[in-house]
C-alpha positions as CSV (number, residue, x, y, z in Angstrom):
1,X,-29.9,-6.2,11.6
2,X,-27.8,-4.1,9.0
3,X,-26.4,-0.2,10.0
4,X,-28.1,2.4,7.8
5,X,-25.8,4.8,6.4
6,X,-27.6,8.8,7.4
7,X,-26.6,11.6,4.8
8,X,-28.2,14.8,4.3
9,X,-27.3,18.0,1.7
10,X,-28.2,20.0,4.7
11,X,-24.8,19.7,7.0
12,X,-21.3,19.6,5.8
13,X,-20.1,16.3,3.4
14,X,-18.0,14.2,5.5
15,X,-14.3,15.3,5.4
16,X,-12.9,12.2,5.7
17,X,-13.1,8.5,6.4
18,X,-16.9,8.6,8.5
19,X,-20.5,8.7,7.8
20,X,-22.5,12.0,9.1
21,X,-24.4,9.4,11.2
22,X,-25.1,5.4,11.2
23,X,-28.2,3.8,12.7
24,X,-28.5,0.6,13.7
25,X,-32.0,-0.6,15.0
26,X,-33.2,2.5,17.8
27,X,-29.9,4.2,17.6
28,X,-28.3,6.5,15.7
29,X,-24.5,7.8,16.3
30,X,-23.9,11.3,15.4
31,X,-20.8,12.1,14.2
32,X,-18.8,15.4,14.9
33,X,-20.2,18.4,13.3
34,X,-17.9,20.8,13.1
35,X,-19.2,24.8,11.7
36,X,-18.6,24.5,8.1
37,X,-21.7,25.8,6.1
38,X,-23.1,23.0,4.2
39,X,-23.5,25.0,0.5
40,X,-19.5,25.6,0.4
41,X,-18.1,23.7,2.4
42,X,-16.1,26.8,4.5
43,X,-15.8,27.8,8.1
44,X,-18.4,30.4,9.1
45,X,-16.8,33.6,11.2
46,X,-16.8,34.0,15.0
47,X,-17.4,32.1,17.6
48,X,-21.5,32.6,18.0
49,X,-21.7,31.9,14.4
50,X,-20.0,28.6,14.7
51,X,-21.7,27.1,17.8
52,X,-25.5,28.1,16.2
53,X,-23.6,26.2,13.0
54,X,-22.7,23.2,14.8
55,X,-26.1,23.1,16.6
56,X,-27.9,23.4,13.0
57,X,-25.5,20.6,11.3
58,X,-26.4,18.3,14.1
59,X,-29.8,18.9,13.6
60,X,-29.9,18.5,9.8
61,X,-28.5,15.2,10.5
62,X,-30.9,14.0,13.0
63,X,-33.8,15.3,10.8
64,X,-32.1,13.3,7.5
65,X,-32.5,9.8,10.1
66,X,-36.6,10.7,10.5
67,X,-35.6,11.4,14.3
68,X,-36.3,14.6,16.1
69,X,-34.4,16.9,18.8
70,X,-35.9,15.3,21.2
71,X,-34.8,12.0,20.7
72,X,-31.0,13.0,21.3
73,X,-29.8,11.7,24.2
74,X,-26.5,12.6,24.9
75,X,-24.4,15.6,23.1
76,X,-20.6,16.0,23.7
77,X,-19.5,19.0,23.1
78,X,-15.5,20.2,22.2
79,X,-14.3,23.7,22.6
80,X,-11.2,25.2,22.2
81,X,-11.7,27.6,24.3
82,X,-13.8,26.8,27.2
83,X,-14.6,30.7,28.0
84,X,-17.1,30.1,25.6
85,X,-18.6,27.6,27.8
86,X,-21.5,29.7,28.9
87,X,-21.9,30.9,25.3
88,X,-22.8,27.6,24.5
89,X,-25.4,27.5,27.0
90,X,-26.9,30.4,25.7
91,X,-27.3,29.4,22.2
92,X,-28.3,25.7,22.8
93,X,-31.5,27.2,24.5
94,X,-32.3,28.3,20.8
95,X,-31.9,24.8,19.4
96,X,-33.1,22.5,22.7
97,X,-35.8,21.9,25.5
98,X,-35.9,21.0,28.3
99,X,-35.3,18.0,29.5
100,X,-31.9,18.7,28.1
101,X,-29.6,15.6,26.7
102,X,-27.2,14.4,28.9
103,X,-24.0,16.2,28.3
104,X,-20.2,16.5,28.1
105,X,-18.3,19.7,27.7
106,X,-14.5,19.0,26.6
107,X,-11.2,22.1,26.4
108,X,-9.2,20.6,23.4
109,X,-6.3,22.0,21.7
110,X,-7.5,22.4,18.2
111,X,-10.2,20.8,15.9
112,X,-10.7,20.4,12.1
113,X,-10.2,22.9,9.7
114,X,-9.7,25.3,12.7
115,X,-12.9,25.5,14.1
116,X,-13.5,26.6,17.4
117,X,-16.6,24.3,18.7
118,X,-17.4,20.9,17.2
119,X,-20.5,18.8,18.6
120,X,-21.6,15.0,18.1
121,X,-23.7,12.3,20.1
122,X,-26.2,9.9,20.0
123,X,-30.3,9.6,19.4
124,X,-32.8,6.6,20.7
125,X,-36.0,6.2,19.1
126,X,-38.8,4.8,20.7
């Protein structure tokens, strides 16, 4: 079975050489969103700004593959800053339920366009 290319007008164009998601029979790879608002294309300010961002990019894309939250299993998260750690719990309360996706949490150097939080992972359909 082919992959199907996912876009959406509701997260951030890719920046580069990637699809904002590819889905191949149940599954559907999410790739890194990082907190650029999708109408033009620039960072949004602060760091609780740019983790609700992030959360609503990765959601825009799941919606745009006819998936919902729930179907996201795993979510890998990349600060860098990882005081913001429980910041990030906070705010993903607003945007998840319970039970939660399986998670990473990751302390990198720096990320695109100097964000400060960048998310991707992966959905299963039933």
């Amino acid at each position: 079975m082919a992959k199907t290319v996912i876009e959406t007008k509701n997260a951030p164009a890719a920046i580069g050489t990637y699809s904002q998601a590819i889905k191949k029979n149940n599954i559907t790879f999410l790739s890194g969103q990082i907190p650029l608002d999708p109408k033009t294309m620039e960072l949004v300010d602060g760091i609780e700004a740019q983790i609700h961002q992030v959360f609503k990019n990765l959601i825009a894309v799941i919606k745009a593959s006819n998936a919902s939250v729930g179907d996201l299993m795993k979510l890998n998260i990349y600060l860098t800053d990882l005081t913001h750690f429980a910041l990030v719990n906070e705010i993903m309360t607003n945007y998840f339920n319970e039970p939660y996706p399986a998670r990473a949490a990751v302390g990198v150097k720096s990320l695109p366009k100097g964000a400060l939080v960048e998310a991707d992972g992966f959905l299963v359909e039933d």
